[in-house]
Every structure is written in C-alpha cells, then in structure tokens.
N, C-alpha and C positions, 0 to 999 in steps of 0.2 A: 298399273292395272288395278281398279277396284270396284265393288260395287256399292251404291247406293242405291237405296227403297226399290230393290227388285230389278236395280237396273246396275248390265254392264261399262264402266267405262275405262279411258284410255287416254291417261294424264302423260303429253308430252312438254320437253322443254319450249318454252315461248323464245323463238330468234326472231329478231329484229334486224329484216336484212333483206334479201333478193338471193337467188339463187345465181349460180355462175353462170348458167346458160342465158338467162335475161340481162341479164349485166354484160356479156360479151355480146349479147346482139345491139345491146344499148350504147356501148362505146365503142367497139370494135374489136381492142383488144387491151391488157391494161398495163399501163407502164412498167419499165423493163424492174425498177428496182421491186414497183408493189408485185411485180409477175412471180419474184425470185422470193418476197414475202410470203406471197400466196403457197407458192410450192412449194418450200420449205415446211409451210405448216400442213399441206393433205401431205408430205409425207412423213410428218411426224404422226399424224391420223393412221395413215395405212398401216404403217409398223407396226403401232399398237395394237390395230387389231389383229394384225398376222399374228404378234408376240403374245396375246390372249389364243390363239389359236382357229381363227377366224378370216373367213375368206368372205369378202364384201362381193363379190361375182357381179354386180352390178354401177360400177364407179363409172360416172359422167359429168356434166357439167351440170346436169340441172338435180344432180344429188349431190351436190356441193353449195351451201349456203354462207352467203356473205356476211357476216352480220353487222350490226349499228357501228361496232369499232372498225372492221375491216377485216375480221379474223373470219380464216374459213371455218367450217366444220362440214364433215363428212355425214350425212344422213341417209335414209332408207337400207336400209339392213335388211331389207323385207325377203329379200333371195339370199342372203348369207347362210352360209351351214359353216361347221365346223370342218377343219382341213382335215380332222380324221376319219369325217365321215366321204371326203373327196373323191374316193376310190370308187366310191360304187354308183356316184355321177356319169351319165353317160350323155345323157342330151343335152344339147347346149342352154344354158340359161340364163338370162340376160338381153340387154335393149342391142337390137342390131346397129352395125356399125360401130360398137365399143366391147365386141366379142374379141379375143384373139384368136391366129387364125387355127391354131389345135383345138379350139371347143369347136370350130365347124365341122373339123375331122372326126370329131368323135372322143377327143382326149379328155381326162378330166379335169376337171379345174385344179389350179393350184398358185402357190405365191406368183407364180410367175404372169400370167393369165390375168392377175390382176393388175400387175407392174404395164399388162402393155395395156390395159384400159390407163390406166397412170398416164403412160405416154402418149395417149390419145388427146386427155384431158391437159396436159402440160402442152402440147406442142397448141390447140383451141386457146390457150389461156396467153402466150406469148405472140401468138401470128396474128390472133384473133379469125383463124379458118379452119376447118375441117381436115384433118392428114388425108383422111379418103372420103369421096363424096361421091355420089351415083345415083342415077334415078330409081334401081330396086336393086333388093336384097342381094338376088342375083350376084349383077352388075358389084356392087359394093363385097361379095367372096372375094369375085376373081381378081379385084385390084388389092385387098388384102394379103390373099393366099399368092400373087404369082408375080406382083409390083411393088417397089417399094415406095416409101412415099418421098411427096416433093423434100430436098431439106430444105429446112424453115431459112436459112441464109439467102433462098430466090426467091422468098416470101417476102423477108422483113428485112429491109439495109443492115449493114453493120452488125448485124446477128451473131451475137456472144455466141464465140465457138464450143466453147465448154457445156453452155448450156444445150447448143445443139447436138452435142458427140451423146450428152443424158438420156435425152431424147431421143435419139434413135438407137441409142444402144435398148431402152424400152419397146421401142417398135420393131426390133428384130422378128423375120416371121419364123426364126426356133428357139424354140426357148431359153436352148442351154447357154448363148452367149450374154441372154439379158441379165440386169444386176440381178445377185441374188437375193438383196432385200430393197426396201423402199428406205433403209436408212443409206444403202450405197449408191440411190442416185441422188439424195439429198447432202451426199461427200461430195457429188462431182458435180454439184452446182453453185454459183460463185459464192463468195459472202456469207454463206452461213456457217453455225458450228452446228454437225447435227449429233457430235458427241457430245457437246453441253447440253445440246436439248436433250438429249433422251438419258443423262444422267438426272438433269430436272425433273423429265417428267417420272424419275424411280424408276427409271428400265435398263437394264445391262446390255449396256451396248455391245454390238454382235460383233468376231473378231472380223468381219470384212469390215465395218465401221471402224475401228479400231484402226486397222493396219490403212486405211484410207485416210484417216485424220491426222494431224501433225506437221511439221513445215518437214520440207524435203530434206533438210540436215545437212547439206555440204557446208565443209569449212573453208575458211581461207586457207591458202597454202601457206600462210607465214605461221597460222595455228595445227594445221597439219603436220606441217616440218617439225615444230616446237614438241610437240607429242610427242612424235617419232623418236625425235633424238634424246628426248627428258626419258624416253621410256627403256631406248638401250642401253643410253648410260647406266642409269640405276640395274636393269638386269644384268651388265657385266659386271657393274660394283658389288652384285651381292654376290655374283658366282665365283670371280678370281678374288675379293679381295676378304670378302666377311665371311662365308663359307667357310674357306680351309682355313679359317680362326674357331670356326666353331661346330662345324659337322664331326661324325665320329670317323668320318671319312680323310676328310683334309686333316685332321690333327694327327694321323697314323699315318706316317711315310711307309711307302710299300714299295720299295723299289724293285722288287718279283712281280712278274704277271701275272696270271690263272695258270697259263699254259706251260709257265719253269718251273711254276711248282706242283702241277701235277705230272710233270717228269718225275722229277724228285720224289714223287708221293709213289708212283708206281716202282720207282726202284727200292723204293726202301722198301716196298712192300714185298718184292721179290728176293730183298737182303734180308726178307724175319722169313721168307720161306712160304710166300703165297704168289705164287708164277703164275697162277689161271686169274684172266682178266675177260672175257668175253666181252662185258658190259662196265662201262664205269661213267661215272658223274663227278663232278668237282663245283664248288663256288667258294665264296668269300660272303661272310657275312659278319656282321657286328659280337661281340660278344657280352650281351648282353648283363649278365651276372659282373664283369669287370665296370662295366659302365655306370651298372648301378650303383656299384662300390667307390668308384672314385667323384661319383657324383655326389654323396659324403663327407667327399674329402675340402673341410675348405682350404686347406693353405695350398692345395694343388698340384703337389709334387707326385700325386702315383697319374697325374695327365702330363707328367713334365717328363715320368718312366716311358710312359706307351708314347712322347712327338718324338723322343732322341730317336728312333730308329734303332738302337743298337740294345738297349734295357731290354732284360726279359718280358716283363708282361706288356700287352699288346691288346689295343682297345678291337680289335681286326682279327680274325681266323681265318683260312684256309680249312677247308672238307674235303675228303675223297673217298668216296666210294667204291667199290669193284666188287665183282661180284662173276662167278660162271654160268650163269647162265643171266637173260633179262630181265631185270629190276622194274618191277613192276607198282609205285606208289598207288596208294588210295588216294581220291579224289579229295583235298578241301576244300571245300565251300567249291565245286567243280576244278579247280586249278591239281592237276595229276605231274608233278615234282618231288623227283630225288630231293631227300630232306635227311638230317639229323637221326630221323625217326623213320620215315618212308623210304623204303617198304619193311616191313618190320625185318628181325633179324632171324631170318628160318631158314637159310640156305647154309650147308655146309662150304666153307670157303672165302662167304661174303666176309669182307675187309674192309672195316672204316681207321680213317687217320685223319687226323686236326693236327694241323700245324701254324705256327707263327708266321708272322708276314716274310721272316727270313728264312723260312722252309724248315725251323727244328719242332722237332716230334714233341707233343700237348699228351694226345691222346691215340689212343691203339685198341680195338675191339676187332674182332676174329672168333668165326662161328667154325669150331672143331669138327672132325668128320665125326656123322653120328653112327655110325660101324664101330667098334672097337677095334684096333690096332697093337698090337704087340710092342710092350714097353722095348724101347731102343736104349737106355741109359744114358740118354743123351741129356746132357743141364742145359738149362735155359741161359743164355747167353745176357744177364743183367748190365756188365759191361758197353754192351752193342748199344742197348736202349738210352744207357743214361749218355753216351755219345750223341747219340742220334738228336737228342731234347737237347743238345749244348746245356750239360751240367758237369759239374766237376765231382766224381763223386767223391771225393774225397771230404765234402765238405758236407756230407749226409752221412749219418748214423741209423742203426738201427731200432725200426719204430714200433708202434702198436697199430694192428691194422686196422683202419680209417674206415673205409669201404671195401664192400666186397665186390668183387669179380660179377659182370652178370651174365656170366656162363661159365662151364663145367671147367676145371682145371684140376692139375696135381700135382702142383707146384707153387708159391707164391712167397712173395716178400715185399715188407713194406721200410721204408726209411723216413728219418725227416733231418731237414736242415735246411739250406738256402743257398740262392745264387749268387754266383762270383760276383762280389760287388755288393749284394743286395743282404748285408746281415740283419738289416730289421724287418727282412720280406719273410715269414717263414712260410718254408713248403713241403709238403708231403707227398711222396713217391709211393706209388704202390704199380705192384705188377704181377701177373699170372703167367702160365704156361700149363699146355697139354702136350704131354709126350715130348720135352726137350721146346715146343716153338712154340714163342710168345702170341698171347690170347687175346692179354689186357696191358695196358698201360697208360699211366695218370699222373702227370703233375698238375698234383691237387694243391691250390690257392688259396689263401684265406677268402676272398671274394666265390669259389669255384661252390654250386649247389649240387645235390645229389639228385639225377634225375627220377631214380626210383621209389622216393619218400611218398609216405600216404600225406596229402597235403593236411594240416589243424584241421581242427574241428570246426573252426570260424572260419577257415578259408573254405572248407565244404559244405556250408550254411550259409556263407554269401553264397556262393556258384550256384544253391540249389536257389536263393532271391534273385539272383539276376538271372537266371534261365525264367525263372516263374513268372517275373517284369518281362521279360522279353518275347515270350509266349503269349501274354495278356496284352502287350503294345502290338504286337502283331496282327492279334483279334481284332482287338479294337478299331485298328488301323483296316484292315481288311471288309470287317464289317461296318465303320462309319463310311468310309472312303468309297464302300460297294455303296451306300443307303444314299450317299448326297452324288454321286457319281449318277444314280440312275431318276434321279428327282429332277437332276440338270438337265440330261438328256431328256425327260419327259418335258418339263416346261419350256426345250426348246434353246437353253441357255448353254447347254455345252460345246464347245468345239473339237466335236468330232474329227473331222477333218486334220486340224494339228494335232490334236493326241495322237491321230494314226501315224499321222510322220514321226512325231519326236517320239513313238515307240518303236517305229522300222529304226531309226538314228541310232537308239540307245540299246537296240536288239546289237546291230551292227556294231558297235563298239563293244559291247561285251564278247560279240561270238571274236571278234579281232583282237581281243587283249585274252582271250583262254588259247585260241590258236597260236597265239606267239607266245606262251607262257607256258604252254601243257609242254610236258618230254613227251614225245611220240614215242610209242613203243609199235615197228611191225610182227604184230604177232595176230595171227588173225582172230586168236579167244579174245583181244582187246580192241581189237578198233570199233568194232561194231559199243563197246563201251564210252570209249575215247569221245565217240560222234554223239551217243548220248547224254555226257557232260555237259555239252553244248544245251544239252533243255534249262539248265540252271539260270542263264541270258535271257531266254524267254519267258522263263518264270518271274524274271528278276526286270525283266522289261513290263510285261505283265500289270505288274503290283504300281511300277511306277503310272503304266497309263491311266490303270483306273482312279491315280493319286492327281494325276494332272486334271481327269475329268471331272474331281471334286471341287477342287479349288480354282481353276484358274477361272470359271466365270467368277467368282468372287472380287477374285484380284481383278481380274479386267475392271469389275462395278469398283471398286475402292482406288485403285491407280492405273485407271484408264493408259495415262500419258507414257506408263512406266513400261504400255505392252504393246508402244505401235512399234519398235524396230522387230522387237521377238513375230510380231505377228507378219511382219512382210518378210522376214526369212521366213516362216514357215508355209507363204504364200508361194516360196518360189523365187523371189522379189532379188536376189545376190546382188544386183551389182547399185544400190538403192543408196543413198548417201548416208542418210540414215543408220544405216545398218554401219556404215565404215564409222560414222562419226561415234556410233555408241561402242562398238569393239574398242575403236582406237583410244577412248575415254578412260574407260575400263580397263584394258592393260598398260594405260598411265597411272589408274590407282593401283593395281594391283600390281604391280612394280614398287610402288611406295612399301606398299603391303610386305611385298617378300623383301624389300630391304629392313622394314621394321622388324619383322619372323625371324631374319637371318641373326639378329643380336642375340637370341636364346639361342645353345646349344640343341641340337636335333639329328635327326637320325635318317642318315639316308634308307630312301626304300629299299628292301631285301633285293626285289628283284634285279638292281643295278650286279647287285653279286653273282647272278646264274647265268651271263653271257646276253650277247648283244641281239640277239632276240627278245627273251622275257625282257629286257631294257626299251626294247621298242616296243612291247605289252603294254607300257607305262603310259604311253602317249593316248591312243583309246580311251584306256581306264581314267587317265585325268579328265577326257571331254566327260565322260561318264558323269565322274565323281562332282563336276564344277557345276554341268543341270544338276544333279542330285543335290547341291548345298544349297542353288542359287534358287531353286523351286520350294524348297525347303525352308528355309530361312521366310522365302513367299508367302508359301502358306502362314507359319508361325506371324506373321507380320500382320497379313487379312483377318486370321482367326482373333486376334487378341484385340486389333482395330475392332471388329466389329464388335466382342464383349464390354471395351473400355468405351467404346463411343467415344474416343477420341484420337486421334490421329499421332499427336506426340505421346500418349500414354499409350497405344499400341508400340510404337518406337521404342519406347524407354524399354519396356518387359521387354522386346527382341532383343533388343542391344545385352540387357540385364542376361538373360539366356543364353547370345553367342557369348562373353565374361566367362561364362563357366567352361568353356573350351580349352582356354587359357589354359598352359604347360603348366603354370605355378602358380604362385600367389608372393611371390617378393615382389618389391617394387618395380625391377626390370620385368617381368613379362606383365606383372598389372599397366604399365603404359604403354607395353607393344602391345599387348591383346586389347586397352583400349582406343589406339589408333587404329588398328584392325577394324574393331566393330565399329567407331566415328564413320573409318571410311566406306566400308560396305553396306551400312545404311543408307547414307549417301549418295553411294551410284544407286542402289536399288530404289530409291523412292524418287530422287533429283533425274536420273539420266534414265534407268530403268532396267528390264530384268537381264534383255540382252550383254548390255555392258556388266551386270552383276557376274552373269556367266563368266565373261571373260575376266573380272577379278578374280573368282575363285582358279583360274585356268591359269592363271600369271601370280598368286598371290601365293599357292604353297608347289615353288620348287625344291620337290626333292631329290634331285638327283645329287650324284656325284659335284662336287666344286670343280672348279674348272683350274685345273693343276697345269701346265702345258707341261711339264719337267716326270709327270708321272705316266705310267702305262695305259691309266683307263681315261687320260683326257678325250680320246676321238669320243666314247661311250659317255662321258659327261654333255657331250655336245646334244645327243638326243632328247632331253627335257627338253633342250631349249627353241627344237625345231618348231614345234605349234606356238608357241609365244610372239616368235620373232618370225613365223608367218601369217598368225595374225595380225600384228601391227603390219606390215606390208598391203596387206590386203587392205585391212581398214585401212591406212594410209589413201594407200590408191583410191577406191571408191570413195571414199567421204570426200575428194575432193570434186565428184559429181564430173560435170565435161566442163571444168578449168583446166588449165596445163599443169603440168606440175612445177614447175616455180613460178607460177604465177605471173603476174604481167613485164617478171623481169628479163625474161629474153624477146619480149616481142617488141617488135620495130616500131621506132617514133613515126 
C-alpha cells in the first residue's frame, strides 16, 4: 500500500494463472497425481497461515489461484481476522456453501472451520463436483447440518481410499473429530512429505505432524528375535558374570541375611542392657570410607581382605536401630528413612549398632537416661564388647584416646593394636559407659572418619560455591525455561498436550518411588506430614514440564525424525511398531552400554539395602531418571546445534559434556565412558528420543549382581523387571500383525 501524487494505491503480486474454480469448470476435475500436488500445497498455505495466527474464514476454489507453473496459492484474506480475535465472532462470515456447519449455529470461527472449507475445496478439486449443492441457502443448511456427503468413491472409480478417509474426516459436521491441523491432513494424503515441507518452508512441524510422519517401523521377526536374544544375553552377562567382579556388592560375600542379623543385633542389644525395642529399623549399606580407601589401594589386597568372607574389614555393614518409642526421620529431598543420622539421637534408650556381614560388633551408640540414677558400682563389662567385635583382646594394649564418646558417660577406655591375623591392619578400640552399661563403642580403622569434625576450610568454601552454582542454575533454569516455555506456547509451537501427559507420567513415578521408599510412621502428628512430602514429585514434576515446554519445539524443528516414536506414545498410539522397533533398539544399546559400565567398579544403590519395597522404589525412579537424562542430553544437543550451526559440532560439545560424567579419567573408564557417549548419541540422533529413554533405562543397572548362592538374589531380580519387560513389549509390537516367527510355521 502506497501513495502517489495525492493518490491511494494497492500494489498486489501479479499471478499468472486462472483460479481453481474456472479451471475445474474448464476440465472437470484435475488428475489424481496433479489433485495430490495441488493439496498438498493449499495445505502447506493454510498451516502457515494458522502457524502466523490467522484464520482465512473464506477458502474456496475461486480463492485459490493456479498459476503459470502449476503451483497453487491461497488469495483474498479479505474476511481473515486473527484467531485471537475469534472469540468475539459471532455471525457467520464467509461465501455460502463453504461455511462449516457450527458457523451457521452461531459458533466462532476457528482452525477447524477452516479445515472443513479445506475439505470442501479438496473433495471439488478430485471429483470435480460440489459435496453439497442445493438450489438456496436454506436447502444447502440442512444437507450440511443433518447429511453427510456423497463419498467421493461413488463419484470417481477407483477413488484413493486414503485420500477419501482425508476428506471426510474434514467434512465431519463436529468438529472435534476433524484433523487438528492442515499439516495432519496433508500426513494422510498419499505421496507427500508434509514434514519436509514445512521444515523447508522454516516452520516447526506440529507434534500431530510429527507422530503422523515416519514409515510404520515393524521389523522382521529374524531382526526382532536377533534383538531380543543379543539384548538378554548381554544383560545377564553383566548381572551374573561382571557385576559380582566388580560391584561393592558382589565382591562382599554376605552369607547372613537382613533378618539373622538383626536378631543378633537386638540380642546383643538386650546382652549390653537395652531390653525396650517398641520400634526398630535395620539395612545394609556400603561403607563408604572403606571403599574409599581400598580404592587407593593398587596392589589390592585390603579388596582381596573384604571377598575372603572371613577377614575382618568388610566393604558391607549392617545398621540397627531401636528405639522406645516411634522413630521418626526428617525428610531428604522428601524420602522420610531410618538412617545413620535420622532421626537424630534425642530419645533416652535409642540404640544404634553397625555390624559386619558376619553379625560382629563395629560400632555401639546408646542415648543414657536423662534422670539421674544412683551410682550402682557396677564396671562396664569391656570383656563382653571386645567378644562381641570378634577381637582377641589380648592382642590390644592400652591407648591414647582417639575420639570422644558423643554422649555423656563415666567411664571410658581406649586400646590399640590389631586383628587376629591382621598385624599390618592397625586398630583402635575405644568405649564408654554410664553407670556400669556401655554407651559407646568403636573399632576405629585406619580408613574409618570421624563423623563430628568441622569439615576444612576449602571443603566449606566449596560447599558454600556449589550451593551458590546451584541456586544461580536453578534461577536460571526456572526463569529461561519459564521465558522460552511461554513464547512457545504464544507462537503456538508448544506441545501442550504431551507436556501434560509426560508430567501426570513423571508426577506418577515420583509419588510411587516416595510411597515405596518413605518408612510409614502411624502416628497421627505425622501422616498428615508423610502425605505432604508427596508435594516435593509435583514440584519436581513441575519444573520438568515447564523444561519440556521449552525445548521440545526445538528438538521437534532440529530432529524431527528423532520424535515420531516419543510423539505417538504420547499420542496414546501403544501398540504402534514403531514404538516396539525404537524400545527394542534402545535396550540393545543400552545393554551394550551396561556391559561397557559394568567394567568399572560401582556402587550399588543404597536403597537395595533398606528391604524389598524401597528396592521396588528403584524401578519408578529409573523411568523418572532415564526421561530426565534422555530429555536432557536433548536439550543440551538442540541448544548447542543451534549456537554452532552445525549439526556434528552440536554432537561433538554433547558427547565432549556427557565425557565428563565419566567415574575416572584412566584409560579403562575414558573407553567405557566413550563408547557410552558414541552410543547414546546415536540412538538419540540415528533412532531417536524414545529409544534414548530406553538406553538410559537399560544402560545404568544398579542393583544388586545377580548371585543365585546369596540371600538377596530374589531382590537383585527387581532392576531387572522393567528392562526385560520392555524388550518383551517392544519385541512383541514392533513386529506390527506378522506372526512371531515369521513365515516359519506357516503351511506351504
């Protein structure tokens, strides 16, 4: 629009062409391939205008212009308004006969409204006739509103079914079944790609686009099978054979259960004189300060101490708690667990003991009555304890004391020397008493740390950097993630819809891995607590959805390919071939993956040690943790692709990034952790996010090794439930409706 010498005018583009409505009255109607030409490109037209935010409320054949080469374009916008302003349209506007039938009702216009003028214009453009035709406006409501129309199949011979199911899914007369964009009926018409188009033409394809584009993914059943069995083998190679080579689990024979030795723990505890048990707790956990110390060690003899089974130090401890009255821990990070530490020690009575995997006494804490009591004369029975520890005390002198008691006593004595057997181990014995019954007692280790130290000055000068890093990542995080989260959702780009699922999914697995993890305490001052723990999953669900509303249009625009299986799971889509072919993909590599992982020594999860619920916690939190890496790594992938503008130098910095994950820096874990990162770029960019998920979900097993000779083998078996049911699954559907051994049972 401009003016010259006083005057208005109105510079449009010059087409060289006819419009479609004389062109179809001129030839009839136009061949099936130019028909599928033609459509493909008004519905790359209509997207774009919807994707600008724009409702064309007027689409027919004679605003559709053909031009010199054959290419359509979309014209007269003259009735278009903006789809925000939609709402406050009430009367119908537009040429009659290409109104849908909710603008006659009174509805307001919207994407949809236009899809069926679309399908007015498509079905004119292949039959070369009218869907509805009537002598007045009337006439022309009621066979809209109360008919549906001829299908083009008893119009035109041989009539491409596909193209027909397009079309009338268009001409539905309500709205909610018709596609929901004009790029989803340009999915479901033959021959085209409408997700090449509209990455062409710079628009981010929508995830109905998306999860509609893609071949169907069924495998052969000889590549099925091949998966399947490549994939268990390797997961029982890592669990029975490399595992108990190198977890702190399998290298510690434990031939006591939980359950003998916390007999044992409550008898001894009733032999130093603590009878009141109301409440008590027990696990088995790693010990941490040993581990670290023989990790040190290279010629490997204090690991060669802790596999004999019989040596005193012991990479494995036993806990037990008691206590008279309910033990009631503080929440971390929401998880409310009897611990070490929780609940602190404020109860007169409460009774902690640590013992070895062979049930002898480590450690001994006992909170004194806080009443005073009338001295008994009674000596603390030293004897008893150094029995109890299987030491010889003969072989301990007296020492200088090491560590104090950390509670009240009136009595104590320290030793040092070492274990039968063990003269280059040296140890230090120390122990308390109040009023004749022991309080405290510690064989203290060269490896063993004092828990009560004020930590260096460097060590509380990181912590206050990494709390400060981790406050400002947070921010950051919350406020970028909030700013491109709500810029998505304005332009229209975000997928609402699956952020809401995959945040109910990840809500759902957190509130299920705190419910099998928390101790229940009935006490009625705590449950109402207990049930508000549970906000910490929706907070933590929360953060993820507004992280997925950030990024995943991105990802969608940068590796389309990588998000058709994720988007027809989150479609609903389960039994889709696709979906089995990328699972089953995926816990092929990440089977690779945990056999690479399994060559570095590691540390089974804590929770395998608190009993076979918090063990079933694990399975949840894995689905949890495997979207959190696989979405993660995603992002990190799209963001640095789109800085480098280049696609393999986005790759390189991610890979360079996941690197730093890596346990060590010797040469064994620099080629596990980088066949790790080779292959999870791989699935993620090659196969896509779905299958990424499932490597992370298959790729860090940690539980227990699968021992069959030890007690917690049935409890090792639970990692490996969701693995070896999703390979089953994916098995099964990716082979779509083939048989399952393929054409080798059916009759000549």
């Amino acid at each position: 629009m401009g003016e010259s010498e006083d005057r208005l005018f109105l510079s449009m583009e010059f087409v060289d062409g006819e419009d479609l409505a004389s062109l179809l009255r001129r030839i009839g109607r136009l061949p099936d391939d130019k028909a599928i030409e033609v459509a493909q490109q008004l519905c790359s037209g209509l997207a774009a205008a919807h994707r600008s935010g724009v409702l064309h409320r007027d689409l027919k054949p004679s605003n559709v212009m053909i031009d010199g080469k054959g290419r359509a374009r979309i014209t007269d916008f003259g009735l278009a308004i903006a789809a925000s302003d939609a709402t406050h349209e009430r009367s119908p506007a537009g040429t009659p006969g290409y109104l849908a039938p909710e603008l006659l009702d009174g509805a307001s216009p919207s994407v949809q409204s236009d899809l069926y003028a679309l399908g007015l214009v498509l079905y004119e453009l292949f039959t070369g006739k009218k869907a509805f035709d009537a002598p007045s406006v009337a006439a022309l409501y009621r066979k809209q509103t109360e008919t549906n129309p001829t299908p083009p199949s008893n119009v035109v011979k041989n009539f491409d079914p596909a193209v027909e199911r397009a079309i009338l899914r268009c001409l539905d007369r309500d709205p909610a079944p018709r596609p929901r964009s004009a790029h989803a009926v340009a999915a479901a018409l033959p021959g085209g790609d409408p997700l090449a188009a509209a990455l062409a033409a710079g628009e981010t394809p929508s995830p109905e686009m998306v999860a509609a584009a893609g071949p169907q993914g069924s495998l052969r059943p000889a590549i099925a099978w091949a998966c399947l069995i490549a994939s268990v083998a390797l997961i029982l190679v890592t669990v029975t054979i490399l595992a108990p080579r190198t977890s702190d689990w399998g290298r510690t024979p434990m031939p006591k259960s939980p359950e003998v030795l916390a007999d044992r723990a409550q008898e001894l505890a009733q032999k130093l004189g603590y009878p009141d048990a109301f409440d008590r707790a027990y696990w088995i956990e790693s010990d941490q300060d040993y581990l670290d110390y023989v990790s040190h060690d290279a010629s490997g003899k204090n690991w060669g101490h802790a596999s004999s089974g019989q040596a005193w130090p012991s990479a494995m401890a036993f806990w037990f708690r008691q206590s008279p009255q309910w033990m009631t821990p503080r929440g971390d990070g929401g998880v409310q667990r009897v611990t070490r530490f929780e609940p602190p020690y404020e109860t007169s009575g409460m009774v902690t003991l640590k013992l070895d995997v062979l049930g002898r006494l480590l450690f001994l804490r006992a909170i004194p009555s806080q009443v005073e009591v009338a001295q008994t004369g009674r000596q603390p029975d030293w004897n008893l304890l150094f029995a109890e520890a299987g030491l010889d005390k003969s072989q301990f002198g007296p020492g200088a004391p090491k560590w104090a008691p950390p509670d009240r006593f009136d009595s104590s004595a320290d030793w040092d020397g070492h274990a039968t057997g063990h003269s280059d181990l040296p140890l230090h014995v120390t122990a308390a008493a109040w009023r004749g019954r022991p309080v405290y007692f510690q064989v203290i280790a060269p490896w063993d740390k004092p828990w009560q130290d004020t930590p260096p000055a460097s060590a509380i000068s990181s912590s206050k950097i990494v709390a400060a890093v981790t406050v400002t990542l947070l921010l950051a995080y919350v406020i970028g993630a909030g700013f491109f989260a709500r810029r998505n959702v304005r332009r229209g780009r975000a997928d609402v819809q699956g952020a809401v699922r995959l945040g109910v999914g990840l809500t759902f697995c957190l509130c299920a891995t705190l419910v099998l993890a928390n101790r229940f305490i009935p006490d009625p001052d705590r449950i109402w607590f207990q049930f508000l723990a549970l906000g910490v999953s929706f907070s933590v669900s929360m953060l993820a959805w507004v992280g997925y509303m950030a990024v995943e249009p991105y990802a969608r625009r940068m590796w389309p390919q990588g998000m058709i299986s994720w988007q027809r799971l989150l479609n609903g889509r389960l039994h889709d071939p696709l979906i089995g072919r990328d699972l089953l993909l995926g816990t092929l590599a990440g089977s690779v993956a945990a056999l690479a992982n399994s060559a570095n020594p590691y540390l089974v999860t804590a929770n395998f040690g608190f009993g076979v619920l918090p063990s079933l916690s694990d399975v949840p939190l894995m689905v949890f943790a495997s979207c959190f890496l696989a979405l993660l790594f995603l992002a990190i992938l799209s963001a640095l692709t789109g800085l480098f503008r280049r696609r393999w130098l986005g790759m390189l910095a991610t890979g360079t990034l996941q690197m730093l994950f890596s346990p060590g820096l010797d040469l064994r874990h620099l080629v596990a952790g980088a066949v790790i990162t080779v292959l999870f770029l791989f699935i993620l960019t090659r196969v896509g996010l779905l299958a990424a998920v499932a490597f992370c979900l298959v790729g860090t097993l940690w539980g227990p090794p699968l021992v069959f000779s030890q007690w917690y083998a049935g409890r090792a078996v639970i990692p490996l439930i969701l693995p070896l049911a999703l390979l089953l699954y994916g098995f099964y559907i990716s082979l779509g409706s083939q048989p399952i051994f393929g054409s080798a049972l059916k009759d000549d």
